[in-house]
C-alpha positions in Angstrom: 29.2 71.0 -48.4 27.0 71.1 -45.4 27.9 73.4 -42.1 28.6 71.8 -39.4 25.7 73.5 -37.4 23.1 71.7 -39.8 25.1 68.6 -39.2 26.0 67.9 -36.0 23.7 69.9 -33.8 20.9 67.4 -32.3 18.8 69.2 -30.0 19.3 68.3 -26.4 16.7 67.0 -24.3 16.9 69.0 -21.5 19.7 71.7 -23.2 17.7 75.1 -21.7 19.0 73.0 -18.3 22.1 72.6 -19.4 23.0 76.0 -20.6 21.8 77.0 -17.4 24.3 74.7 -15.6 27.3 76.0 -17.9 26.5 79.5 -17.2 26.8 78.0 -13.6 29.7 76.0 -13.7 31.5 78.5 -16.2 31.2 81.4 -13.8 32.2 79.9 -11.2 35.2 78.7 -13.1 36.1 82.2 -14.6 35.4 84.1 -11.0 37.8 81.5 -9.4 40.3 81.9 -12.0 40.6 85.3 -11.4 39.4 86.6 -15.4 36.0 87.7 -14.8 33.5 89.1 -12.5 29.9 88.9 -14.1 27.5 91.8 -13.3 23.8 91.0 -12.2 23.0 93.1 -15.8 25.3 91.1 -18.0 22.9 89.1 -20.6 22.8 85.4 -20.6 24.1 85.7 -24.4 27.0 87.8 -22.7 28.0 85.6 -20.2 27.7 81.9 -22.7 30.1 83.7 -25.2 32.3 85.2 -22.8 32.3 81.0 -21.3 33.1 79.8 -24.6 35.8 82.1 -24.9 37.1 81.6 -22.1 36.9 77.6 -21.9 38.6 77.7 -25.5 41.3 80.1 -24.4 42.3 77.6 -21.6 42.0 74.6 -24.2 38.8 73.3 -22.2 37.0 73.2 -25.1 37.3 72.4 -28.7 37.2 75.7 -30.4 34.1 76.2 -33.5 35.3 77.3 -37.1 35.1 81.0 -36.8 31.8 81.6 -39.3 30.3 78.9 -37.4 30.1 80.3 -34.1 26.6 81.9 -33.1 24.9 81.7 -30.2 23.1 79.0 -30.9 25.9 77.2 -31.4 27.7 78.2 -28.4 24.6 77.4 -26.2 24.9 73.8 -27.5 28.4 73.5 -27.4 28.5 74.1 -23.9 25.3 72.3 -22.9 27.4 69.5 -24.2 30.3 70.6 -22.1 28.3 71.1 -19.3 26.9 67.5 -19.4 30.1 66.3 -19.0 31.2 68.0 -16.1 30.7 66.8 -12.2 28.1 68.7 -10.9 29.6 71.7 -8.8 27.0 74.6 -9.4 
């Protein structure tokens, strides 16, 4: 049986600008909502799973099977998410 990260994960054509978006529009989101304040010293890889987490918690985003989730596949899950929002960053 195949993984879903082998399957379904197409590279993005401009994904390293939409990560950055997400990381945009998901801090935002968090900071408004009251459930984080990111530090200048928190890691890009900190921030994207902290996102996720967050987006999933709130039933924003369709949550990964548990062994699936790395951080590759939490930068293209929310390049996709990202690229479906209205631009607000």
């Amino acid at each position: 049986m195949c993984r879903w990260t082998e399957i379904q994960m197409k590279k993005l054509k401009n994904e390293k600008e939409l990560v950055k978006k997400a990381i945009a529009i998901g801090t935002a989101y968090g900071e408004q909502r009251g459930a984080v304040e990111f530090e200048a010293t928190d890691s890009a890889n900190d921030k994207l799973e902290y996102i996720y987490r967050l987006l999933v918690h709130d039933n924003l985003l369709q949550p990964l099977p548990e062994d699936q989730v790395s951080q590759q596949a939490i930068r293209h899950k929310l390049a996709i998410w990202a690229s479906k929002q209205k631009l607000k960053a």
